[in-house]
C-alpha positions as CSV (number, residue, x, y, z in Angstrom):
1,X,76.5,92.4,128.5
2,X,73.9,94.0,131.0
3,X,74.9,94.5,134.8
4,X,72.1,91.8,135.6
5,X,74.7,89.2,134.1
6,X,77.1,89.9,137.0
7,X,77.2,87.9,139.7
8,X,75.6,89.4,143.0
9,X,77.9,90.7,145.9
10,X,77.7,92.2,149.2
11,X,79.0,95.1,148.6
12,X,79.2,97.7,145.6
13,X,82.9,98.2,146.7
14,X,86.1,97.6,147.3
15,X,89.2,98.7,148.7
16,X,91.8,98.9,146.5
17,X,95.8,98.4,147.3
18,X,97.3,101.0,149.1
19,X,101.4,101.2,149.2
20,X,103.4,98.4,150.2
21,X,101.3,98.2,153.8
22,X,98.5,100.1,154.1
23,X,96.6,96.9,153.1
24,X,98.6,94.1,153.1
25,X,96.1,92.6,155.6
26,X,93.0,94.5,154.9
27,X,91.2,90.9,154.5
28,X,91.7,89.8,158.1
29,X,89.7,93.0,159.0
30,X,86.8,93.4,156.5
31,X,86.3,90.2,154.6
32,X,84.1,88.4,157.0
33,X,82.0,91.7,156.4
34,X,82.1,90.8,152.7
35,X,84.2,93.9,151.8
36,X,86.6,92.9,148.9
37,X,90.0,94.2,149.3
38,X,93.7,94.0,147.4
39,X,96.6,93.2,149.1
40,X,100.2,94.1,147.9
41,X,102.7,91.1,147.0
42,X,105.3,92.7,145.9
43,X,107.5,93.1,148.8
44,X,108.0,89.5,149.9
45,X,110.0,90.9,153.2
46,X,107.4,92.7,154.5
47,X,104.9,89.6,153.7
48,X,107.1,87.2,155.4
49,X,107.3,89.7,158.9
50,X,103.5,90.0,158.4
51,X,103.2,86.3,158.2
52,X,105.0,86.3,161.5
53,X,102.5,88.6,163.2
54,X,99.3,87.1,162.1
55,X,100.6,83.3,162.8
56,X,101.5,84.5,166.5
57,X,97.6,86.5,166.7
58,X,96.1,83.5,165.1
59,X,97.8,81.0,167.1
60,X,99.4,79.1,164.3
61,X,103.2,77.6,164.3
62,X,105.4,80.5,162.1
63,X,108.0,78.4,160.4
64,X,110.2,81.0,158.6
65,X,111.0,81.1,154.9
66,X,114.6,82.2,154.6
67,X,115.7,84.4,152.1
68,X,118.8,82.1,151.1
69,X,116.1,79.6,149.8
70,X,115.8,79.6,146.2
71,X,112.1,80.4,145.5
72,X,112.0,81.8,149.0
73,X,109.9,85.1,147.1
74,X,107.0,82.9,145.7
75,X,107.0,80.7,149.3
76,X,106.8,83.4,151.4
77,X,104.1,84.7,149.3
78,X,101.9,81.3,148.8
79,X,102.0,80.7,152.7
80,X,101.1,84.3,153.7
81,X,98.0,84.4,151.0
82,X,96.9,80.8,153.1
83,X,97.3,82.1,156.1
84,X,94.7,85.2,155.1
85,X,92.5,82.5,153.8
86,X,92.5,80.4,157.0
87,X,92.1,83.4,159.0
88,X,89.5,84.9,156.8
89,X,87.5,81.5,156.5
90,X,87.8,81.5,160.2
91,X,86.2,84.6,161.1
92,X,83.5,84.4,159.3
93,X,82.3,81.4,160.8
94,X,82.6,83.0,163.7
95,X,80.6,85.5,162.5
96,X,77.9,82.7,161.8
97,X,77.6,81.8,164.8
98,X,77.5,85.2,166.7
99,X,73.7,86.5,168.2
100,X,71.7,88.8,166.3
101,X,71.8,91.5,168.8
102,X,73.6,95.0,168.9
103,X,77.1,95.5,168.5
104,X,77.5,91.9,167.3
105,X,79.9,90.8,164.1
106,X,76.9,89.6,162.3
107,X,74.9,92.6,163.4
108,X,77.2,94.8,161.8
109,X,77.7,92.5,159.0
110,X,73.9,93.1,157.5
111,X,73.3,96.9,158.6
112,X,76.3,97.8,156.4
113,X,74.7,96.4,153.6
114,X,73.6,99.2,151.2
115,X,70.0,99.8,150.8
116,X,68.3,97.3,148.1
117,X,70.7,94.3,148.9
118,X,68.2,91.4,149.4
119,X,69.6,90.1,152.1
120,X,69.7,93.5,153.8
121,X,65.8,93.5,153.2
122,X,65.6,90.4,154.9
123,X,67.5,91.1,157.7
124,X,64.9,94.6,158.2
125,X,62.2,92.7,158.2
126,X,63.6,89.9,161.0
127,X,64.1,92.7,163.1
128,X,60.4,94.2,163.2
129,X,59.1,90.3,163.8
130,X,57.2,89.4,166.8
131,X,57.1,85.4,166.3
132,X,60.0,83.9,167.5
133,X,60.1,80.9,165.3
134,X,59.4,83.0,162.1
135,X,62.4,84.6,163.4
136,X,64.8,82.4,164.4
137,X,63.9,81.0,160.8
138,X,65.1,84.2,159.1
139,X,68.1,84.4,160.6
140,X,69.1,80.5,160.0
141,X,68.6,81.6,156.3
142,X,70.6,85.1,157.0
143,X,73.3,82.9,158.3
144,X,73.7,80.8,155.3
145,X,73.5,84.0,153.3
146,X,77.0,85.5,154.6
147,X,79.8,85.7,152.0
148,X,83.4,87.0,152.7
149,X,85.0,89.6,150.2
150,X,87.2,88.5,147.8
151,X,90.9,88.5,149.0
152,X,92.8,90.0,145.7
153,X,96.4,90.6,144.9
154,X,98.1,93.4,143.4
155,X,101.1,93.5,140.9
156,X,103.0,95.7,139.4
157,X,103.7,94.3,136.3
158,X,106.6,96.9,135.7
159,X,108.4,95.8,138.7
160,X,110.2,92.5,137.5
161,X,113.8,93.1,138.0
162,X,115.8,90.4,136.8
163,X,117.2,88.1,140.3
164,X,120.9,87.1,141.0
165,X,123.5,84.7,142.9
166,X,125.3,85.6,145.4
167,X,127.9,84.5,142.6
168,X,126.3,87.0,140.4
169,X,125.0,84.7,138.4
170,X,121.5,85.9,136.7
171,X,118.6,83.4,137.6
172,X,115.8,81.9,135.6
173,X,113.5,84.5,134.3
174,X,110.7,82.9,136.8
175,X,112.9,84.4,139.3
176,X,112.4,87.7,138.9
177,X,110.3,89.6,141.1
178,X,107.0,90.1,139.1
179,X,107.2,85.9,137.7
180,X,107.8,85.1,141.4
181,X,104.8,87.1,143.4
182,X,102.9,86.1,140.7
183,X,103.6,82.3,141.0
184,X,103.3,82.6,144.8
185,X,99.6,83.7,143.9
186,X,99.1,81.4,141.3
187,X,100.3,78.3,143.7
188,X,98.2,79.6,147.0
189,X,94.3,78.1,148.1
190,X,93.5,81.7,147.3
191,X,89.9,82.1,144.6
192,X,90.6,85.7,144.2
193,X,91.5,87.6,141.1
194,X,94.9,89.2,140.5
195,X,95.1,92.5,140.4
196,X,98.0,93.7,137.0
197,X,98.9,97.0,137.2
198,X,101.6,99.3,136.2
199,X,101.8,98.3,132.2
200,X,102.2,95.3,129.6
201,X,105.1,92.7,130.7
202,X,105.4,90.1,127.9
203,X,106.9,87.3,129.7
204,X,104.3,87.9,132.9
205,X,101.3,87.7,130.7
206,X,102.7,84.5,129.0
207,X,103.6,83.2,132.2
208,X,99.7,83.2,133.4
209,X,98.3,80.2,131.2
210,X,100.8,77.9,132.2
211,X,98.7,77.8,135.6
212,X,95.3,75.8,135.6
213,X,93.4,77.6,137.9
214,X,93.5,80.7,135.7
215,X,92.1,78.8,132.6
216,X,87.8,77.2,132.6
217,X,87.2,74.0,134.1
218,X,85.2,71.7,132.5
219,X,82.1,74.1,133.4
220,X,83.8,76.9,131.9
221,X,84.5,78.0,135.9
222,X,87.6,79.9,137.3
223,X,89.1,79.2,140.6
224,X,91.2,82.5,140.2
225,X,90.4,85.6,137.8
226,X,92.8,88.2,136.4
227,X,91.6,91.9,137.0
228,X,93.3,94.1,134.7
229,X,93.6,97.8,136.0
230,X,93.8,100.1,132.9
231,X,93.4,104.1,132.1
232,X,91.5,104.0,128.9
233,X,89.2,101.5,126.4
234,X,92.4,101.2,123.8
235,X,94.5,100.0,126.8
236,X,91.9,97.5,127.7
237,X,91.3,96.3,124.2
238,X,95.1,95.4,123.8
239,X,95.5,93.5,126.8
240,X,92.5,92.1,126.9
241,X,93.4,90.6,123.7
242,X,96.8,89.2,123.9
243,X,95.8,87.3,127.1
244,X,93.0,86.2,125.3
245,X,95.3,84.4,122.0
246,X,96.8,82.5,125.5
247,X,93.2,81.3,126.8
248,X,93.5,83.8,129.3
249,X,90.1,86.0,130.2
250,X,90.3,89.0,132.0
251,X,87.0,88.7,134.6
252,X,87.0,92.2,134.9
253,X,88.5,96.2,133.8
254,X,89.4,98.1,136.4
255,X,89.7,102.0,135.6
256,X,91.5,104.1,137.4
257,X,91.7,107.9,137.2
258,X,95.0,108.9,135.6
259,X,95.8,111.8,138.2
260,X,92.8,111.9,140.9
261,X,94.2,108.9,142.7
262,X,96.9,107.6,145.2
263,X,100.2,106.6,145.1
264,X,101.9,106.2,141.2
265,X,100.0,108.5,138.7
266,X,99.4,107.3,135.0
267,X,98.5,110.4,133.7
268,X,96.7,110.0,129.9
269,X,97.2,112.3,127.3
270,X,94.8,114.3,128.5
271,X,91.6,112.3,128.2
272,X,89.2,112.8,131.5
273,X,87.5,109.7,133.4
274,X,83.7,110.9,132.1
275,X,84.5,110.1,128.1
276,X,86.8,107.0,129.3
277,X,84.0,105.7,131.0
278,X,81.5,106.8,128.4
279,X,83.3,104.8,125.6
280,X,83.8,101.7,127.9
281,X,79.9,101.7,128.7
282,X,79.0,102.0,125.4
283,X,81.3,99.6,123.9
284,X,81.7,97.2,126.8
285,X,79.3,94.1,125.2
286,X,81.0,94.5,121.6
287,X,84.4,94.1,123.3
288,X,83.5,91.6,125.8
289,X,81.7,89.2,123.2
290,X,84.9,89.5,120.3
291,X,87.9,89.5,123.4
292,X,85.8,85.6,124.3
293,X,85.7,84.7,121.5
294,X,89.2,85.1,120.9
295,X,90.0,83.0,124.4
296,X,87.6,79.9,123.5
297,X,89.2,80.0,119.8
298,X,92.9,79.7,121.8
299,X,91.5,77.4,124.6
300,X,90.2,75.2,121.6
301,X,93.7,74.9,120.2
302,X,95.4,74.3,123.4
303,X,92.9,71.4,124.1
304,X,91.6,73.2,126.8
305,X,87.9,73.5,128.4
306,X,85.9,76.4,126.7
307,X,83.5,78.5,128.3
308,X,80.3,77.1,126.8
309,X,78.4,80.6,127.5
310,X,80.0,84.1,126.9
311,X,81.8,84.7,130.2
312,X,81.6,87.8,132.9
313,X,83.1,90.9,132.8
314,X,82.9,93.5,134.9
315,X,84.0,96.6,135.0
316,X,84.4,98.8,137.9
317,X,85.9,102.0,138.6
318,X,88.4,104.0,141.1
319,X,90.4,107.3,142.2
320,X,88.8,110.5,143.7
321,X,85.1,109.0,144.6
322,X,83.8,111.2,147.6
323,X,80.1,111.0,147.7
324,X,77.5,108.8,147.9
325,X,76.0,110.8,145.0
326,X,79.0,110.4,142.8
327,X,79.3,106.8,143.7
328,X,75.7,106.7,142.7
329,X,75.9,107.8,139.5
330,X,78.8,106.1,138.3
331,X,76.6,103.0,138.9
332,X,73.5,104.0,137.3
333,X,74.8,106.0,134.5
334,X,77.8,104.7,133.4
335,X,76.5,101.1,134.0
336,X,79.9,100.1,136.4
337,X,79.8,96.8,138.5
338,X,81.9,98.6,141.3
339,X,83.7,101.5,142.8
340,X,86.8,101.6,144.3
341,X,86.9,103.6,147.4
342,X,91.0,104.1,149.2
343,X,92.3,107.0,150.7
344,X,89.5,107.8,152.9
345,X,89.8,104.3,154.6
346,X,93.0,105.3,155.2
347,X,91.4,106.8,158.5
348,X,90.0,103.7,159.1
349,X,92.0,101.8,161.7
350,X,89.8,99.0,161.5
351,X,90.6,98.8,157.9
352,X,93.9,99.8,156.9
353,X,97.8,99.9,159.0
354,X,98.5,103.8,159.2
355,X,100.4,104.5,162.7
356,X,99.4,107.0,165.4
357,X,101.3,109.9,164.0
358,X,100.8,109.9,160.6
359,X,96.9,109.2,161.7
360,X,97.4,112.6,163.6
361,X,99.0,114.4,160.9
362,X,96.2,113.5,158.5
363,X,93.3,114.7,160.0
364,X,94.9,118.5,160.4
365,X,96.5,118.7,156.5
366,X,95.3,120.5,154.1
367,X,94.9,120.7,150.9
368,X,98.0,122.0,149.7
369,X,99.9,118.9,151.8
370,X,98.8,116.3,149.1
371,X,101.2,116.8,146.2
372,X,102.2,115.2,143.1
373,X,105.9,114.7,143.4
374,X,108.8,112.8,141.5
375,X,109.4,111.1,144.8
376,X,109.4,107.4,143.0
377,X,112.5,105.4,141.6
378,X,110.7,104.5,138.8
379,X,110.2,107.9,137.2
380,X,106.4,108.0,137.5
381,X,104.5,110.8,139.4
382,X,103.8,110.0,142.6
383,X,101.2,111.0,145.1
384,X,103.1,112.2,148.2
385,X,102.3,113.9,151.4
386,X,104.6,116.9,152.7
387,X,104.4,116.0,156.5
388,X,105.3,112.4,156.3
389,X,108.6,111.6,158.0
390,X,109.6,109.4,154.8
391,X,110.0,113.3,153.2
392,X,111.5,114.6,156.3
393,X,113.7,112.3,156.8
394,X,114.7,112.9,152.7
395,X,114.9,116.8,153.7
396,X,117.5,115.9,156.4
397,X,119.6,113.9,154.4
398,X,120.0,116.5,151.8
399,X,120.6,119.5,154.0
400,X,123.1,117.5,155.6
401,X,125.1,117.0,152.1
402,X,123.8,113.5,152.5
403,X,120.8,113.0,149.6
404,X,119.4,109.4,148.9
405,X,118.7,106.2,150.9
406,X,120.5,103.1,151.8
407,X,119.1,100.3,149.5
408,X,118.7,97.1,151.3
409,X,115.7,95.6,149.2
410,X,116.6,96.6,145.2
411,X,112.6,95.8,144.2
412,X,112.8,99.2,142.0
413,X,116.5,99.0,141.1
414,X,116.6,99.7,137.5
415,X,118.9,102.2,136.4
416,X,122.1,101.2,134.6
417,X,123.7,104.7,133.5
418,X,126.8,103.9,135.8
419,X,126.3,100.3,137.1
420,X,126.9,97.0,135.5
421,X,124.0,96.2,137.7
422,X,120.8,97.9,138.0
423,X,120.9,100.4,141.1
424,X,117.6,102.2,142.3
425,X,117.7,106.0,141.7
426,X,116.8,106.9,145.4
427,X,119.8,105.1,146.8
428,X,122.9,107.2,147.8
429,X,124.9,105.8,145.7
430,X,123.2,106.7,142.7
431,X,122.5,110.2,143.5
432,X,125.9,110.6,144.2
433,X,127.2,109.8,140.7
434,X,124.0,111.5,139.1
435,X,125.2,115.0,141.0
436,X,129.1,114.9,140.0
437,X,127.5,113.9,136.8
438,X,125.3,117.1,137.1
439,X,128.5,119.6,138.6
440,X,130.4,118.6,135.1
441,X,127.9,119.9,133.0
442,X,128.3,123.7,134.1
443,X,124.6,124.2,134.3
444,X,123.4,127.9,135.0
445,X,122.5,128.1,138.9
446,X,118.8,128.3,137.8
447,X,118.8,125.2,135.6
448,X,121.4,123.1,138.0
449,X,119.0,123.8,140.9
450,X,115.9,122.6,139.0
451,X,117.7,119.3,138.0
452,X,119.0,118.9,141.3
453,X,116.1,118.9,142.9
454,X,114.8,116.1,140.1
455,X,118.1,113.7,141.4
456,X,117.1,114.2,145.4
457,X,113.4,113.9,145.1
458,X,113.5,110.7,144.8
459,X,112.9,108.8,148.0
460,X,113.0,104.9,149.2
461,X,109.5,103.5,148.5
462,X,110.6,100.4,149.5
463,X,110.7,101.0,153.1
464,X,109.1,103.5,153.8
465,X,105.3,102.3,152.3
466,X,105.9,99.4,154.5
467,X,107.0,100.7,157.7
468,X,103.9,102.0,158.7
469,X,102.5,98.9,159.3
470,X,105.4,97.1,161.3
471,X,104.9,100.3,163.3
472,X,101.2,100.5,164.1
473,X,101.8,96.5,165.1
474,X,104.3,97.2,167.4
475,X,107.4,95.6,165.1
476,X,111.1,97.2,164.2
477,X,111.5,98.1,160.9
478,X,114.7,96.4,159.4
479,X,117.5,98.5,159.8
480,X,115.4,100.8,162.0
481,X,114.4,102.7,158.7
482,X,111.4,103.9,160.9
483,X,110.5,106.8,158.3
484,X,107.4,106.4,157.0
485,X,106.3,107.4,152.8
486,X,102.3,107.3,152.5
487,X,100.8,107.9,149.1
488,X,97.2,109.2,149.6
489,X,95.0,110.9,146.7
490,X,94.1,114.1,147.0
491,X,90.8,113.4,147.4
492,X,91.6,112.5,151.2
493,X,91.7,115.9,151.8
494,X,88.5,116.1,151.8
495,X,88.6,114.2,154.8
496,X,89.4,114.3,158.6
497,X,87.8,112.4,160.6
498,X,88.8,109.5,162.2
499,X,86.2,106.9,162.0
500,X,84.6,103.3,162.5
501,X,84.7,100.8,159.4
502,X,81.0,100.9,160.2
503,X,80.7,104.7,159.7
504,X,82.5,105.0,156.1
505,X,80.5,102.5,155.0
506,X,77.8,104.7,155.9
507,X,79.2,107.5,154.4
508,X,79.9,105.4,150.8
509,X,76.1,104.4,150.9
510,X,74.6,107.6,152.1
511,X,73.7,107.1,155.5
512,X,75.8,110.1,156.9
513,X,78.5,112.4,155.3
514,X,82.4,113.2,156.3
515,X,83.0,115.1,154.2
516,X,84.8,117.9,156.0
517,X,84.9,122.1,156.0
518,X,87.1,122.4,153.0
519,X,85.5,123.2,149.5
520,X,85.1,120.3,147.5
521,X,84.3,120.4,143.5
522,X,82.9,117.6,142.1
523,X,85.6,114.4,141.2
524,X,85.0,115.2,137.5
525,X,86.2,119.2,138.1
526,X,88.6,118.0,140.8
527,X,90.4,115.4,137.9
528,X,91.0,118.3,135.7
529,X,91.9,120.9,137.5
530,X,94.5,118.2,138.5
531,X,95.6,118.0,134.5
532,X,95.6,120.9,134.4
533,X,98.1,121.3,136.8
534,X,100.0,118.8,135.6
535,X,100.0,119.9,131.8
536,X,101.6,123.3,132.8
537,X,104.5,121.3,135.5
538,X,105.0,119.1,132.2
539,X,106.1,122.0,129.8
540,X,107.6,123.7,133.2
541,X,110.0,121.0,132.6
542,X,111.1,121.6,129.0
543,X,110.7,125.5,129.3
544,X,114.3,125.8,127.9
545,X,114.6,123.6,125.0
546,X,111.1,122.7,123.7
547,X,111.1,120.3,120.7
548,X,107.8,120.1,117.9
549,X,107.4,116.7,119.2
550,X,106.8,118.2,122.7
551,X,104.3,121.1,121.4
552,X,102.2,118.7,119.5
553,X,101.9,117.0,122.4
554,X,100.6,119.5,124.4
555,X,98.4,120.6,121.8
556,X,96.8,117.1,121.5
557,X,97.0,117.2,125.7
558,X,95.0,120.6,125.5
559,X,93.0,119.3,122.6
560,X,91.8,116.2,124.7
561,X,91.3,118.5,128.0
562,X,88.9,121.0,125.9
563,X,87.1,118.2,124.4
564,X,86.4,116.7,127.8
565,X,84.9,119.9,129.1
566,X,83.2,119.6,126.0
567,X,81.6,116.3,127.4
568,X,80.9,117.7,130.6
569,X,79.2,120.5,129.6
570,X,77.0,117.8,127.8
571,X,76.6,115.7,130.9
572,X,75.0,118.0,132.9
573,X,71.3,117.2,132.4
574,X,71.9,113.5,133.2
575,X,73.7,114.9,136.1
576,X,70.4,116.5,137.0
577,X,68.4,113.8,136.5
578,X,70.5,112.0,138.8
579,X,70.1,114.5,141.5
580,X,73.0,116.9,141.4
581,X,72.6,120.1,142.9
582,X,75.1,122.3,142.3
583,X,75.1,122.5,138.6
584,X,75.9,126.1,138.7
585,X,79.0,125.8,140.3
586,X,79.8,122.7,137.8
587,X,79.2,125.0,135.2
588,X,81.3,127.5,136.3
589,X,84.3,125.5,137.7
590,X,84.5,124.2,133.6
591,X,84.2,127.5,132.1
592,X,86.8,128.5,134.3
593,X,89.2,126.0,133.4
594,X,88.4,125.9,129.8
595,X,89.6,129.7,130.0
596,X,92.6,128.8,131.7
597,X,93.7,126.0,128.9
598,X,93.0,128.3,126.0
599,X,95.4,130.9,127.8
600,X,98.4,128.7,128.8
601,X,101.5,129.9,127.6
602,X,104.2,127.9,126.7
603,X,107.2,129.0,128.8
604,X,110.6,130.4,127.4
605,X,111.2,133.5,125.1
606,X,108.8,132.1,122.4
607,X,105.6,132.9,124.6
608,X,103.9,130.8,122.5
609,X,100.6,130.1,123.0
610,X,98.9,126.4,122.6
């Protein structure tokens, strides 16, 4: 299936979720520009106080949703997503109507277009016209031509903890927090896509066909898509399929970089974004042609509408895009449909919910201050940033013999070691019993530090990726847990500079850089330098009882890494022929780091060498 099959849209784009709030109303301030963004749904709290806020700005009646309502998750969430819709639909009719002259919505709206959009054509060539009824006829047609971006949802698939009474009780599965958000998307006037992330859930991606508006209409249309974000072409092949034997298609494969991205890391095995994306571009049409026909076989037997001609898929790509150049390629050589650009925007007030001091602090960090930590309850590396006050307010707590969080919300309780019920690993509680747990064992003092420091790093997601948001809006966090976690790649560092929506968009296309002073590889050399780093903090962590199961898995982790340097190398006259540079330095930074994988030493007395 070519890229010509795709249907057009304004942008080549997208901002993808960010935390709990960094985006959780990205659509009210870059939609009516026709920038697609995703929106997190699974914190229904935060949803209902942003629900709130926007009903008061929009000057809408708020009715509240309490939380002793049964379905009071999947409400909350359905009347939030309507609100973004009547908001969204709102302003951009007001950008309709606005004048065609500087600094207006609609102004802005076609000189952010990239260069070769149609409509951006168009709107050049109104500008240099003389005849004012040849112009005032260009931009009637210009004004029918405005389309807002696509308001998407994000789920965690993972994050589905089962729902109680206040008896104790356990509730219907459809209560659970994954089945709920997701119904709250499913029942809202929302045409988006979903946005599944975080892993296979059985009972979520059975759950999805029971809603029409995810199956073909009688013209083989969908009112709302599933986006599937995965790490490799196996991944994608599996899912893809079992939603298909439930009449379920999957619109579009989103890829995400396994390390070089923000917030939870999914590391592979090894296996770098270039061959990932080679392998989906060159096996994209043969999967896309037998995963439809596998749908319309199970729409067929359901007695459901089929889709009379193969349907879309796209297949776009996100985590550590910097330049225009880079962006460039991964359209024209890989064949992708879209890029997904997020941490920069994250110094994008117009864009994204980051308050005034953590703003601050990231325009002067470094480097070194974006870390990959064990910060998250669920046991998945996380992207963290050392001068947050989330992590100082974690350093306090420990220092004063205090280490963990309250837990008010339980949306990543999962842990039953001690419990009856599931308890989140950042709580107090649980770090508590995990540390007398840890003083029985009569560690050494090296080993006991090492696995103390595993129990306390874990920090309360669940408030603190939201409270920056309530903050920059003015609003209390519950509680006053005013700390705020934010979980940017490392590619932001990269970046400094406060800027106008107007201006990144410039900088995605082309039109300027912002890049800052510090040296910056390209994404492909800054991904595995980044597994490389985290191969040698994986056997770090089983230095002193290393299993064969272990070592053959960092062999086939080093094997992987030296094959995709491999590729690299390969890559780097198409990387000329689409105008890259600094191919020395390429070549060098590989070399480098092939050298440094075929000297890697597994740790302990053994010193043996993969």
């Amino acid at each position: 299936m070519n890229r010509s099959t795709i249907p057009n849209t304004p942008h080549t784009f997208h901002i993808p979720v960010m935390g709990l709030g960094y985006t959780i109303d990205t659509p009210v301030k870059v939609a009516h520009f026709g920038i697609s963004s995703v929106v997190s749904i699974i914190e229904d709290e935060l949803v209902e106080r942003m629900r709130e806020f926007h009903c008061r700005q929009a000057g809408e009646a708020y009715a509240p949703i309490p939380k002793p309502e049964l379905d009071h998750r999947a409400l909350r969430i359905t009347a939030y997503l309507d609100l973004l819709q009547r908001i969204v639909d709102r302003n951009v009719e007001t950008l309709r109507q606005a004048p065609f002259e500087p600094g207006s919505n609609i102004t802005k709206y076609f000189e952010m277009l990239p260069e070769g959009n149609l409509e951006k054509a168009m709107y050049d060539q109104m500008m240099v016209m003389e005849e004012e009824s040849k112009r005032q006829s260009y931009q009637d047609e210009l004004r029918r031509t405005v389309r807002a971006g696509s308001i998407d949802v994000n789920i965690m698939a993972k994050i589905d903890p089962q729902r109680y009474t206040k008896e104790g009780e356990a509730l219907p599965a459809e209560y659970a927090d994954a089945m709920a958000a997701f119904r709250g998307f499913a029942k809202s006037t929302l045409s988006g896509s979903v946005v599944l992330s975080a892993g296979y859930n059985p009972r979520l991606y059975a759950y999805i066909a029971q809603f029409p508006d995810f199956l073909p209409d009688a013209q083989g249309r969908l009112k709302k898509k599933v986006i599937l974000k995965v790490s490799d072409l196996r991944s994608a092949k599996v899912q893809g399929k079992i939603l298909a034997k439930k009449g379920v298609w999957v619109s579009e494969y989103r890829i995400e970089s396994g390390l070089n991205c923000g917030g939870h890391a999914f590391a592979t095995d090894g296996i770098l974004l270039g061959p990932i994306l080679e392998e989906f571009k060159n096996e994209r049409e043969a999967m896309g042609e037998v995963i439809a026909a596998m749908c319309n076989k199970a729409l067929a037997e359901g007695g459901q509408p089929t889709f009379a001609s193969p349907p879309v898929v796209r297949v776009t790509v996100q985590g550590g895009v910097g330049t225009a150049q880079e962006d460039s390629f991964l359209h024209t050589y890989y064949e992708v449909d879209g890029t997904g650009w997020g941490s920069p925007f994250l110094l994008v007030p117009e864009a994204t919910n980051v308050d005034e001091d953590t703003l601050q602090q990231l325009t002067k960090a470094k480097p070194e201050d974006y870390y990959l930590s064990w910060a998250s309850p669920l046991g998945i590396p996380f992207h963290n940033f050392r001068h947050s006050t989330s992590e100082a307010q974690r350093m306090t707590r420990i220092v004063k013999n205090r280490p963990g969080s309250p837990c008010y919300k339980d949306y990543l309780s999962s842990d039953t070691e001690f419990t009856a019920t599931p308890i989140c690993t950042a709580s107090r509680q649980y770090q508590d019993l995990k540390i007398n747990q840890l003083k029985a064992l009569g560690l050494d003092e090296k080993r006991y530090a090492r696995e103390l420091e595993r129990i306390t790093a874990k920090d309360c997601l669940c408030e603190g990726l939201g409270a920056s948001a309530l903050l920059k809006e003015g609003m209390t966090p519950a509680h006053k847990l005013e700390a705020v976690a934010i979980c940017p790649g490392p590619n932001l560092a990269y970046f400094s500079r406060i800027v106008p929506l107007s201006t990144m968009v410039d900088h995605i296309y082309g039109r300027m850089s912002l890049l800052n002073e510090n040296l910056r590889s390209h994404m492909f050399v800054n991904e595995l330098v980044l597994y490389v780093k985290y191969l040698q903090r994986e056997i770090d962590q089983v230095r002193d009882d290393i299993t064969e199961k272990q070592l053959k898995y960092f062999e086939k982790f080093r094997t992987n890494l030296l094959e995709g340097i491999e590729y690299y190398h390969q890559l780097i006259p198409a990387l000329s022929t689409h105008g890259m540079t600094e191919l020395d330095a390429f070549k060098s930074d590989l070399e480098h780091h092939a050298s440094s994988i075929r000297n890697l030493l597994l740790p302990g007395s053994r010193g043996v060498q993969l």
